[in-house]
Steps between C-alpha positions, in 0.01 A plus 500: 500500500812361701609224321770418727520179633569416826610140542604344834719215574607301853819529649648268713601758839844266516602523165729712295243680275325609834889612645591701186139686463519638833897592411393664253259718700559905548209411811313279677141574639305259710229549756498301858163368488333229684486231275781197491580575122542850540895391669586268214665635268603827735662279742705321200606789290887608565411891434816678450335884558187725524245240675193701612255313721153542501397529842122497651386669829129465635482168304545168620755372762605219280698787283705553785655203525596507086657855613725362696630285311525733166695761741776203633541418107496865316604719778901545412425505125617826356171682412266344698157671539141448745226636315182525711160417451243561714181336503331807697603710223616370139488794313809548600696245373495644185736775583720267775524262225633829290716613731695130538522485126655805468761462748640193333896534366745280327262451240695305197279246308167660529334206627252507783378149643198526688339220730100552477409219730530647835272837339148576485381564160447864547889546626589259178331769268613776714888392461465370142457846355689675752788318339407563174451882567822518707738273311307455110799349353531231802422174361242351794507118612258362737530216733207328600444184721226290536333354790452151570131521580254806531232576695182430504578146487394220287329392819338836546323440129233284615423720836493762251250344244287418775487873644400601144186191497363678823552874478324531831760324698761802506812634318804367350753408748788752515815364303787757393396828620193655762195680361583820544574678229568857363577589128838642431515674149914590461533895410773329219206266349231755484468499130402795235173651560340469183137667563347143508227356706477178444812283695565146432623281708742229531527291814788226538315299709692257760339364784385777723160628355448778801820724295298456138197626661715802675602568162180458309339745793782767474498518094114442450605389165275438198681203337666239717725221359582226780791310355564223687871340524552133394773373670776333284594224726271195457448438904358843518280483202207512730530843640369644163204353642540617835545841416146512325289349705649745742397787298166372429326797706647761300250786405302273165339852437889654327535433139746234575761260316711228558867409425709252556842481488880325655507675818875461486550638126610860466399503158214361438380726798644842340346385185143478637528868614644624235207357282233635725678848511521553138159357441304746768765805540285694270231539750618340828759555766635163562555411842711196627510336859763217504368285818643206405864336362802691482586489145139656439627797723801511276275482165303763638808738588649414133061633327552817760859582316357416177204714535570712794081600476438185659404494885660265738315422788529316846244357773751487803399295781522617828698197614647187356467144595927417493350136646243459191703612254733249293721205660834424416654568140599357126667593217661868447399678189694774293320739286689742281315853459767636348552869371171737613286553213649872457848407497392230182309765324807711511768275407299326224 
């Protein structure tokens, strides 16, 4: 088992620890994303060289804007990058996300700082190991910021509770992302084919209960395990809740189990699938769908390089809802990954 630990700490964007980390940085990858933290920490960070910009086309507008305002900051910094993702087709953005890292130079203090906020969870996972794979003695740091508030609302819970008394009167309302949906199973995360029939698996499950049923459709699996994200500040305590009642109509004929865990905890979250893997791996493929936080997309990315056999999987909406997403930000988090796992087997 990986017994790393992964601890995280806040940094204040204005201070000198913040300054001298991103100093210290051989590159800098963000994403221009929709939300209001996404431009945090980008936006304060004096990068020196090699800033590569996630950008987004067929996605919302609202990215547009962030754009423009990443290009004005990074655009005369010696090695700076776009790196495209496209919404109508992200299998791709494995190998443009390949093709930025490799055309990085001036590399000194293999350090790479990485800002996961403005990034879907698949593109987290995607770039995570791309990293690793491309650079394994790089030592990884992710930024993360948090948002002030996230949707649905505390005000939402009670209109919610009330749609779940009287099943007749309709669907949830529509918060984050629209109901279309289509499975996207990364060529990279495929796993080992073992000869098993039996799959089990694990759904991260947020807020939007139309992607876990896209994924429990697509994998037909014969074990699920829902684990459900407590959230680790006290005024949010309540979406645990939220998130369960919203999953109440999952399929009660699965052989199904229930977690819970910090939403926000990278290892605590790693730990859980690490435990489940080396309890079933015998005689299941393990499956995992990270729906929900973004340090469970990074805990899920760190089981896939510990046991590569492991399946990542993604329900990706058809649209997102950049106005019922998250509103304004918090703190900034950094989280050091460190060495890849190869790169510590080799030098211990």
């Amino acid at each position: 088992m990986n017994n790393t630990k992964y601890s995280k700490r806040i940094t204040s964007l204005k201070g000198p620890e913040f300054a001298k980390l991103i100093q210290s940085a051989d590159a800098f990858v963000c994403a221009a994303g929709f939300e209001k933290r996404c431009q945090n920490a980008p936006l304060a960070a004096n990068v020196t060289k090699n800033p590569i910009i996630v950008t987004f086309r067929n996605g919302p507008l609202q990215n547009d804007k962030t754009l423009e305002k990443y290009v004005s900051k990074f655009q005369k910094v010696p090695g700076y990058q776009l790196c495209e993702l496209d919404w109508s087709h992200v299998e791709r953005f494995e190998v443009m996300f390949e093709q930025s890292l490799r055309k990085l130079t001036n590399l000194e203090t293999n350090r790479i700082i990485m800002d996961v906020s403005g990034l879907p969870n698949f593109a987290i996972c995607v770039a995570i190991i791309k990293i690793r794979q491309v650079f394994p003695i790089a030592n990884l740091t992710l930024l993360h910021t948090e948002a002030e508030e996230y949707f649905p609302q505390h005000k939402d819970f009670d209109r919610i509770k009330q749609i779940i008394a009287k099943p007749s009167t309709g669907s949830f309302p529509e918060y984050l992302s629209g109901r279309a949906v289509t499975m996207f199973m990364p060529s990279m995360f495929s796993g080992v084919a073992l000869g098993h029939y039996d799959t089990c698996l694990i759904v991260f499950a947020g807020y939007e209960p139309h992607r876990t049923t896209c994924a429990i459709e697509a994998i037909n699996p014969s074990k699920l395990v829902m684990v459900y994200g407590e959230p680790e500040r006290s005024d949010l305590k309540w979406r645990l809740d939220l998130s369960k009642i919203m999953h109440n109509g999952i399929d009660n004929q699965l052989m199904k189990t229930e977690e819970v865990v910090l939403a926000s905890e990278v290892d605590t979250n790693l730990r859980i699938l690490l435990e489940y893997y080396e309890y079933l791996y015998d005689d299941h493929v393990l499956c995992v769908c990270p729906t929900n936080s973004k340090m469970q997309a990074v805990a899920s990315a760190l089981a896939w390089e510990t046991y590569p056999d492991i399946q990542l999987n993604f329900p990706i909406p058809a649209d997102f809802l950049a106005k019922k997403f998250s509103i304004e930000s918090r703190d900034t988090f950094v989280i050091d990954l460190g060495l890849s796992s190869a790169a510590q087997r080799f030098l211990c």
